[in-house]
C-alpha positions as CSV (number, residue, x, y, z in Angstrom):
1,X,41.3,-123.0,-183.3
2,X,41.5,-120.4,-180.3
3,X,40.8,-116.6,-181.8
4,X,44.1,-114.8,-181.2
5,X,42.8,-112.4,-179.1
6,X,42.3,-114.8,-176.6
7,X,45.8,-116.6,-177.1
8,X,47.7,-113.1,-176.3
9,X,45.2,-112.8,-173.4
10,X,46.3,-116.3,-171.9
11,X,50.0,-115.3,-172.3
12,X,49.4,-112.1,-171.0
13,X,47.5,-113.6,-167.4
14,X,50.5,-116.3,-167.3
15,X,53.0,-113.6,-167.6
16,X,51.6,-112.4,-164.8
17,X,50.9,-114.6,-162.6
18,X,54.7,-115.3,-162.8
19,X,56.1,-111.9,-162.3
20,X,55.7,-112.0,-158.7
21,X,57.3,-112.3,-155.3
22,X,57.3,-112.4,-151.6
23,X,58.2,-110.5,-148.8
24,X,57.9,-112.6,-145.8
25,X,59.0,-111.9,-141.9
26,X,58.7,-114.0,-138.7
27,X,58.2,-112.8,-135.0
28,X,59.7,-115.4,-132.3
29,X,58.6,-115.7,-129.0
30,X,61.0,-115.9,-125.4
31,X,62.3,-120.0,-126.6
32,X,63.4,-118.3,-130.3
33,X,60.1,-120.2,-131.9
34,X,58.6,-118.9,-134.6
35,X,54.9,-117.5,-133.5
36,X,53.6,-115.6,-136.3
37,X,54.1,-115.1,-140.0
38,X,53.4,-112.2,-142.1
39,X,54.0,-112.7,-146.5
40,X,53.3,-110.2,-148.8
41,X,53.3,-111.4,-152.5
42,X,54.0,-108.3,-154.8
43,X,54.3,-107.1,-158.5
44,X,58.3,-107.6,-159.8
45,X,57.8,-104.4,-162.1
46,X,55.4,-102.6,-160.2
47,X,56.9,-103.9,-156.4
48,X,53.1,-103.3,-155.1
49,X,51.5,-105.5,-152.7
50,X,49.1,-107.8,-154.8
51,X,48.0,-110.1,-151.5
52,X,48.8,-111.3,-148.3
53,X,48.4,-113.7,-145.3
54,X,48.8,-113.8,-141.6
55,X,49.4,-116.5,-139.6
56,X,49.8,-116.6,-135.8
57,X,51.5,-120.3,-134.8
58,X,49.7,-122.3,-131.8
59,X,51.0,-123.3,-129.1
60,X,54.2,-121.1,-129.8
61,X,52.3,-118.0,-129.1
62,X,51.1,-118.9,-126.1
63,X,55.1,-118.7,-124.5
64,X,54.7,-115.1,-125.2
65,X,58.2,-113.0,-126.3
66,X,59.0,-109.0,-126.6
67,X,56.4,-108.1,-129.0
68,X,53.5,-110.6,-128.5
69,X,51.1,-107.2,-128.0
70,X,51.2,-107.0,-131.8
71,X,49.7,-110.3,-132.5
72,X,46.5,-108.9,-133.0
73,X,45.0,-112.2,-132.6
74,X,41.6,-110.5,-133.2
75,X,42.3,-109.4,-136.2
76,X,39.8,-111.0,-138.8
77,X,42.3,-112.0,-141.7
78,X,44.8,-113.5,-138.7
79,X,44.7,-117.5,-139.5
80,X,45.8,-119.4,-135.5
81,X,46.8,-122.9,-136.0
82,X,49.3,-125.1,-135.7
83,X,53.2,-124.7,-137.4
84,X,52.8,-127.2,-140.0
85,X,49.3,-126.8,-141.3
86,X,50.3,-123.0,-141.5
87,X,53.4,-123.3,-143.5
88,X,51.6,-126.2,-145.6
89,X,48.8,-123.3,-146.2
90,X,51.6,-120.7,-147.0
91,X,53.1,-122.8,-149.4
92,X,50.4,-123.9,-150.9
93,X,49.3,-120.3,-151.1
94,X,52.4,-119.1,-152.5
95,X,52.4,-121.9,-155.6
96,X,49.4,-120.8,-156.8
97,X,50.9,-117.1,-157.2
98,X,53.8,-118.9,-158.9
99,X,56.2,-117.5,-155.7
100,X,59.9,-118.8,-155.9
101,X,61.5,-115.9,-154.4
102,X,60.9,-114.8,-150.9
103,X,62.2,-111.6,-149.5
104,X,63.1,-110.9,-146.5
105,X,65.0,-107.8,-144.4
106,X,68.3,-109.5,-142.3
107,X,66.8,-113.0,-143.7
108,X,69.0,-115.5,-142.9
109,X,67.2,-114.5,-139.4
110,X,63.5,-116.0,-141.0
111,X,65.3,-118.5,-143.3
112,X,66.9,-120.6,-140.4
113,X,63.7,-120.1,-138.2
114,X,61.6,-121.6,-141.7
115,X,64.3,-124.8,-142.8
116,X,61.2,-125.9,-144.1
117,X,61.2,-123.8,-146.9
118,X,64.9,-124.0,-148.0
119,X,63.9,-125.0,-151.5
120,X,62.8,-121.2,-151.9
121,X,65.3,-118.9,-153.2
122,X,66.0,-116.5,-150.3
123,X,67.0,-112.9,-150.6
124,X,68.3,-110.0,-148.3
125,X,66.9,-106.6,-148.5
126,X,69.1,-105.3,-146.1
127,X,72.1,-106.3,-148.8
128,X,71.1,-103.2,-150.7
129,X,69.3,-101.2,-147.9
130,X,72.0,-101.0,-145.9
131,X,74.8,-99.9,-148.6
132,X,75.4,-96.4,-149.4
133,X,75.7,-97.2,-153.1
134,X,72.1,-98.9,-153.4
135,X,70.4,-96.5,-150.7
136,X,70.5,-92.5,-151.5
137,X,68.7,-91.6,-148.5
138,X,72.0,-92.8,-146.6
139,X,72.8,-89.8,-145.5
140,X,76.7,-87.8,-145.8
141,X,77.4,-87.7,-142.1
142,X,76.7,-91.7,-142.2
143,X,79.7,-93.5,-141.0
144,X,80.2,-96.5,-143.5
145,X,82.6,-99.5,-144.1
146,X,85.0,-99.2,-147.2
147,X,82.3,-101.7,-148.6
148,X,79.7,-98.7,-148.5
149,X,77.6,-100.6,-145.9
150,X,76.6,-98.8,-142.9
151,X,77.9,-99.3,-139.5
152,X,75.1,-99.2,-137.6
153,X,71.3,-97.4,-137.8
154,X,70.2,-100.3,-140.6
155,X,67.4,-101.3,-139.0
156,X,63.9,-101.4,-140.5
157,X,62.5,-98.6,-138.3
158,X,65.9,-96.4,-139.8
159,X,66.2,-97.5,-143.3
160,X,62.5,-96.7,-143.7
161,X,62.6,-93.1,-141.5
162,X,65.7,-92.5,-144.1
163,X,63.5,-93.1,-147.1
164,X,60.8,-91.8,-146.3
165,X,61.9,-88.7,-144.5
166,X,59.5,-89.7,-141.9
167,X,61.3,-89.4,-137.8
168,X,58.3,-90.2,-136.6
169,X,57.9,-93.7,-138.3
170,X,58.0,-96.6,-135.9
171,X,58.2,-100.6,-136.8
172,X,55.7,-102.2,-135.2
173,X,57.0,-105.9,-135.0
174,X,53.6,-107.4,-136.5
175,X,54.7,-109.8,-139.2
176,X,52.7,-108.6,-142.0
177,X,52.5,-105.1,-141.1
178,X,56.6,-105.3,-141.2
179,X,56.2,-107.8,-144.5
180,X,54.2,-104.6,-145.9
181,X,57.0,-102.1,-144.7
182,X,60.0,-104.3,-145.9
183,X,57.9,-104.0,-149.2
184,X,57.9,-100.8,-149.6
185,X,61.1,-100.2,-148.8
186,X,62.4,-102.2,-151.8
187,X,60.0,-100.2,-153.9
188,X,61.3,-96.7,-152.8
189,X,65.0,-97.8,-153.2
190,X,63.9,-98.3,-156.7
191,X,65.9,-101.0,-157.7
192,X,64.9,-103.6,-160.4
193,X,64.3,-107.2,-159.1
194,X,67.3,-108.3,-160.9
195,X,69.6,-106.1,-158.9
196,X,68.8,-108.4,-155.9
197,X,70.7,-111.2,-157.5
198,X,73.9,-109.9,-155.5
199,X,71.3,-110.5,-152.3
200,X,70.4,-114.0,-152.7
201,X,71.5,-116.0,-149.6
202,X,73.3,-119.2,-150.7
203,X,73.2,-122.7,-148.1
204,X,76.6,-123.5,-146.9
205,X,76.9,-126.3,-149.5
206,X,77.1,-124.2,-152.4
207,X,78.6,-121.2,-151.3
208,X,81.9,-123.7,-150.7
209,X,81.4,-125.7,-154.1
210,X,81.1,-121.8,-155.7
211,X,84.4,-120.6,-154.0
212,X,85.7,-123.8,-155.0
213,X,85.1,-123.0,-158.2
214,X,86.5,-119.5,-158.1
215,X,89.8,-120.6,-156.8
216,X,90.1,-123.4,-159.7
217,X,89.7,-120.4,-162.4
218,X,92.3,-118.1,-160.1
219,X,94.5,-121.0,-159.9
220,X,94.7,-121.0,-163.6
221,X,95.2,-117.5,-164.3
């Protein structure tokens, strides 16, 4: 029989192992191919960055595209290889943090450049970021839609200057430097993880089987 103590510890380590997510961003290069990835896996409660990984994609770097000067390719914790062993590596990676949510800022942009990992559950941070009733750094003077969301100045390098009161702030377009910054600014919004269910990006199969479903029950009404 296992002492108690170390029961509650065991539960406690699974726990939280499984309260954890990912933030994850791609940079393309001139042909729209992926050519580096950048994932953050973070704390739900906490939303701090507990690890990350880098991976810069061979040959598709090579083409070169706007912000290839940020691939820092001699940086010592940058992995260079080819797509599929990389993604293989980053999902292996991700399993053994227990990772079935991935994060992203305007991500249906990563998720259709990563169809291989459509069996995660993909969500937008820009869905709240960009809102006047999830953001209250969105300042007065802000022209918004009648849906509260912004019209324009969303971007990464403006939601975060908004949030952090910080002009000078500039996104640098390195994937895990911008994985790190779409991190935080989910944590300084504040909201719990479960407020993001309104962000999660449905495939085109389901969203029409759901609205489907909606008219059937406004049908009977």
């Amino acid at each position: 029989m296992k002492p108690a103590g170390a029961e509650a510890d065991k539960r406690k380590k699974r726990k939280n192992t499984m309260d954890k997510f990912a933030v994850i961003d791609t940079e393309t290069n001139w042909s729209d191919q992926v050519m580096s990835i950048g994932v953050v896996v973070a704390n739900m409660e906490t939303m701090e960055k507990e690890d990350s990984a880098y991976y810069i994609i061979d040959p598709e770097y090579r083409i070169g595209g706007m912000y290839s000067h940020e691939l820092r390719l001699d940086d010592e914790n940058a992995r260079v290889m080819d797509r599929k062993q990389a993604l293989s590596e980053i999902k292996d990676w991700l399993q053994t943090h227990q990772v079935g949510k991935l994060f992203a800022y305007n991500a249906s942009f990563d998720r259709n450049h990563l169809p291989e990992y459509a069996f995660f559950a993909w969500y937008d941070i820009m869905r709240l970021a960009a809102y006047r009733q999830y953001n209250p750094a969105i300042p007065e003077t802000a022209q918004c839609y009648k849906t509260g969301r912004m019209k324009w100045g969303y971007g990464v390098e403006d939601v975060l200057r908004m949030l952090r009161g910080d002009r000078c702030y500039s996104e640098t377009h390195n994937a895990v430097m911008d994985a790190v910054d779409e991190l935080e600014i989910m944590r300084l919004l504040g909201h719990g993880i479960g407020e993001y269910e309104i962000a999660l990006i449905q495939d085109k199969k389901a969203a029409d089987k759901n609205n489907a479903k909606k008219f059937r029950i406004y049908s009977r009404v």
